[in-house]
Backbone as CSV, one residue per row, in Angstrom:
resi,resn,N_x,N_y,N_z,CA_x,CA_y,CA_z,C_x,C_y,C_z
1,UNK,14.867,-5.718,5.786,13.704,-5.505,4.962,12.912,-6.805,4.796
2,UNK,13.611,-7.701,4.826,12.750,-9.075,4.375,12.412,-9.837,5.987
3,UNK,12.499,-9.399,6.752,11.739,-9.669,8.081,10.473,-8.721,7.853
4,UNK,10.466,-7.615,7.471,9.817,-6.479,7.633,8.270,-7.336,6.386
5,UNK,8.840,-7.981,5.544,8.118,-8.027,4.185,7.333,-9.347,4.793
6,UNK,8.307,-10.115,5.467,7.408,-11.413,6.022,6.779,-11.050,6.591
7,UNK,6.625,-9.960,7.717,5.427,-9.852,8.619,4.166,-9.769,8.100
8,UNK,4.322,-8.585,6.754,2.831,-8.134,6.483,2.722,-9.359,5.326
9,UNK,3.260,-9.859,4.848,2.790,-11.061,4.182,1.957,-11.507,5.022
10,UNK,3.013,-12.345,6.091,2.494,-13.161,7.149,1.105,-12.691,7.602
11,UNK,0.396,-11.463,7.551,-0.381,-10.994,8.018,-1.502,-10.661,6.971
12,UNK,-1.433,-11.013,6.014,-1.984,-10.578,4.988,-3.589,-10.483,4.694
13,UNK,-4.148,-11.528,5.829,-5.912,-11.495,5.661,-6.213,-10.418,6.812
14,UNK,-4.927,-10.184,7.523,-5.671,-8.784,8.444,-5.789,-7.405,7.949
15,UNK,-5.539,-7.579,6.764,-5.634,-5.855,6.198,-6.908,-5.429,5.392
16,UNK,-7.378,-4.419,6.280,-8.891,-4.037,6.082,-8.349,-2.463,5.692
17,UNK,-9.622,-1.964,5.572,-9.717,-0.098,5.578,-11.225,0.312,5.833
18,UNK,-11.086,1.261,5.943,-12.248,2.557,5.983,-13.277,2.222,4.923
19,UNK,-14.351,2.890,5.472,-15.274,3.002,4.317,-14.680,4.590,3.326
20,UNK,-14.194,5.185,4.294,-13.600,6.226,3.612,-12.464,5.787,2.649
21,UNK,-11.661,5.293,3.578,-10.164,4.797,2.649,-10.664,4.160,1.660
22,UNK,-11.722,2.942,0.971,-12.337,2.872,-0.069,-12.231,3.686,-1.339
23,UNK,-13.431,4.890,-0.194,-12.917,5.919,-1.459,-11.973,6.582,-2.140
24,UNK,-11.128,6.656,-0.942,-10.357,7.243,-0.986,-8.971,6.816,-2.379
25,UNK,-9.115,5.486,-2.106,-8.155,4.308,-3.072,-8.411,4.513,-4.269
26,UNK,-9.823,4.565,-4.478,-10.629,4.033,-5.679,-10.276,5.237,-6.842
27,UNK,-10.646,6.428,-6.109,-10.645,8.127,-6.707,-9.011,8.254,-6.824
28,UNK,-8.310,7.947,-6.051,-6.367,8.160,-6.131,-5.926,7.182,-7.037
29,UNK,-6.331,5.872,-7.140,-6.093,5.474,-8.365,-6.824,5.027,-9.355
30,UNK,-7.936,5.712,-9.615,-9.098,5.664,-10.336,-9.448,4.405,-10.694
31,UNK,-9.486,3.381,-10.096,-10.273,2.306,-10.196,-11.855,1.820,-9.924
32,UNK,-12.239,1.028,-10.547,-13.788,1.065,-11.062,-14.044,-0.660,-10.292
33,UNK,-13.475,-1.041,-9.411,-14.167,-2.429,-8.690,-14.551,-2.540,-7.319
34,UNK,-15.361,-3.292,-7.093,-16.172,-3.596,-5.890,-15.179,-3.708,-4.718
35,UNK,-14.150,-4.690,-4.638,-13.222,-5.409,-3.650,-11.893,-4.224,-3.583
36,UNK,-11.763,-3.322,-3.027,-10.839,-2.687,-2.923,-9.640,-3.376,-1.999
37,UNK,-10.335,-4.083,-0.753,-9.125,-4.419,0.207,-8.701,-5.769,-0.949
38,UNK,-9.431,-6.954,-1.213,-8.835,-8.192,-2.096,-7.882,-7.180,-2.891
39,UNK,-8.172,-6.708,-3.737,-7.425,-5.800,-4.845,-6.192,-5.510,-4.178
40,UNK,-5.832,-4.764,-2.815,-4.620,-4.128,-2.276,-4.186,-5.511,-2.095
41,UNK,-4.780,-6.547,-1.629,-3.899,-8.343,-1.035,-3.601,-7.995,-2.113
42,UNK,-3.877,-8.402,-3.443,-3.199,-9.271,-4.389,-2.026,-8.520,-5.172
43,UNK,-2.292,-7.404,-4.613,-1.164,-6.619,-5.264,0.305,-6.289,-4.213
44,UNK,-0.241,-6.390,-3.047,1.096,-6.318,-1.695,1.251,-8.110,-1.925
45,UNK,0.822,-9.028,-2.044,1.178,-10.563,-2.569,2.586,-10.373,-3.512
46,UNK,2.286,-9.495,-4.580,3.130,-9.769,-5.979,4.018,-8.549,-6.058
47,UNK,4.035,-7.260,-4.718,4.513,-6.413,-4.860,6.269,-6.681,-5.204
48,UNK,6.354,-5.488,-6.038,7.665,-5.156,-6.236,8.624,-4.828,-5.153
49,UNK,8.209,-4.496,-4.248,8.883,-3.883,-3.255,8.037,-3.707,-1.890
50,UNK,8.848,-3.456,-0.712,7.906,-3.371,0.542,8.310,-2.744,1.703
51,UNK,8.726,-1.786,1.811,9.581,-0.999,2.801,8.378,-0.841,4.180
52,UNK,9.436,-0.478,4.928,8.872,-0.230,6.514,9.301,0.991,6.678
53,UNK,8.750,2.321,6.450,8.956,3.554,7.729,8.249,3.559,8.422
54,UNK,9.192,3.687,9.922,8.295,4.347,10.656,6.786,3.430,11.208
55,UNK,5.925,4.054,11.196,4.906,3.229,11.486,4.056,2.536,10.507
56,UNK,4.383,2.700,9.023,3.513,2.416,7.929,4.475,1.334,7.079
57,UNK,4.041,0.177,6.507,4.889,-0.230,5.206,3.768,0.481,4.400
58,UNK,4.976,0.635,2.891,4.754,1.364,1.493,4.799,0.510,1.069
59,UNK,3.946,-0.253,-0.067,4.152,-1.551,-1.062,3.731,-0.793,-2.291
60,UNK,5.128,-0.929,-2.892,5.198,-0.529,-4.215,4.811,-1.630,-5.180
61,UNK,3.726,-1.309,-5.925,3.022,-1.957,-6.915,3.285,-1.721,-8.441
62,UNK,4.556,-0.947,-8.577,5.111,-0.493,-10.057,4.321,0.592,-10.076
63,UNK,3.129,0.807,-10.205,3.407,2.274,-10.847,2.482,3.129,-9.977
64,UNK,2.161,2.329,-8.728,1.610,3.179,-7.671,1.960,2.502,-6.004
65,UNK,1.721,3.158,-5.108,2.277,2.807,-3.953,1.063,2.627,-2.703
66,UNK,1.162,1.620,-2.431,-0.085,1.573,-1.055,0.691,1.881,0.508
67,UNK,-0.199,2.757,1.267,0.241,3.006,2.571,-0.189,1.966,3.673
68,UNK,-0.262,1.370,4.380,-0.567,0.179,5.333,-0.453,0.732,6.232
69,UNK,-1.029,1.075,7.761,-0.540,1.042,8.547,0.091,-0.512,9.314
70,UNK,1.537,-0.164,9.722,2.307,-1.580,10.621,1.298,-2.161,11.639
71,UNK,0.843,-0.890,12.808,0.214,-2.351,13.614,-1.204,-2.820,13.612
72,UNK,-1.953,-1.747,12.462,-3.236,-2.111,12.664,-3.859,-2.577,11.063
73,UNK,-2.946,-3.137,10.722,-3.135,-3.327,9.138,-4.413,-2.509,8.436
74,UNK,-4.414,-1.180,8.685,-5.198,-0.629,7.615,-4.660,-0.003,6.885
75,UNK,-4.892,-0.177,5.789,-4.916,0.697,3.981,-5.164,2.147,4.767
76,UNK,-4.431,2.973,4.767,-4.468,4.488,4.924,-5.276,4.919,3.450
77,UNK,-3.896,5.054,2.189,-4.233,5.800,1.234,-3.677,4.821,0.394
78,UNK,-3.739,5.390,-1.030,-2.848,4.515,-2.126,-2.612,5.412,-3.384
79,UNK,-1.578,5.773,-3.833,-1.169,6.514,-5.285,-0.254,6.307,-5.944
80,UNK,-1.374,7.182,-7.222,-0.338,6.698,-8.247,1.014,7.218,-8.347
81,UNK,2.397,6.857,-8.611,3.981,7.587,-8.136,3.473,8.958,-9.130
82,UNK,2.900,8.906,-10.375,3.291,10.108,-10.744,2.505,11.306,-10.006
83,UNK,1.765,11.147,-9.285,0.991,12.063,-8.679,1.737,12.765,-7.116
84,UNK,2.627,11.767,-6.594,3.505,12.140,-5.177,4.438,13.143,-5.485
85,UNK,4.915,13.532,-5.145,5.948,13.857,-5.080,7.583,13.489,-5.175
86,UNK,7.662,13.813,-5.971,9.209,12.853,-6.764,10.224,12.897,-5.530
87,UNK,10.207,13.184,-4.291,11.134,13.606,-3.572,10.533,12.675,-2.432
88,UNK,9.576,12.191,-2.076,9.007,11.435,-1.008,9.146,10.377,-1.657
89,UNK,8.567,9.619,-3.157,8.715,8.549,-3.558,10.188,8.479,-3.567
90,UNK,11.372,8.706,-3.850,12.972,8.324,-4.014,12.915,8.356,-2.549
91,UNK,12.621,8.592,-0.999,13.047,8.906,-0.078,12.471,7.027,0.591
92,UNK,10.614,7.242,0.322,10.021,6.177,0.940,10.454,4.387,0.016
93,UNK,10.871,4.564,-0.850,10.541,3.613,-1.979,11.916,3.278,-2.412
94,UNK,13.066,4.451,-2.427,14.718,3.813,-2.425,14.667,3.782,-3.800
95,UNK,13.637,4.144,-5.169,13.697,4.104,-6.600,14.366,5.265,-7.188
């Protein structure tokens, strides 16, 4: 896991998104600021946690989870845990 956590650290000014995924972030965890990708850095920076499935790391941010894709560092989606599914978060996240 902590090879897995250095990479996207290590990688950390390459993670962009969508003009969609924007929205997409903003409306899933109802946030009201300009900088959505700075916002996901500083929070995969200080994350709690950082798993690798598969083709995506999950960076758990306490009380919501960001999707990354591994090789092309984009922000897919981002939510809040109580909104997932209690059975995918214990599966992706190990909480």
């Amino acid at each position: 896991m902590k090879k897995f956590m250095h990479e996207l650290l290590k990688n950390i000014n390459k993670i962009h998104t969508t003009p969609m995924g924007i929205i997409r972030i903003k409306n899933n965890l109802e946030l009201n600021i300009n900088d959505i990708v700075e916002w996901c850095k500083e929070k995969t920076i200080i994350a709690k946690k950082i798993i690798l499935n598969g083709k995506n790391w999950y960076v758990d941010i306490g009380d919501s989870i960001i999707t990354i894709n591994k090789n092309s560092y984009t922000i897919i989606t981002a939510h809040k845990k109580c909104n997932l599914n209690k059975g995918l978060v214990l599966r992706i996240t190990g909480l």
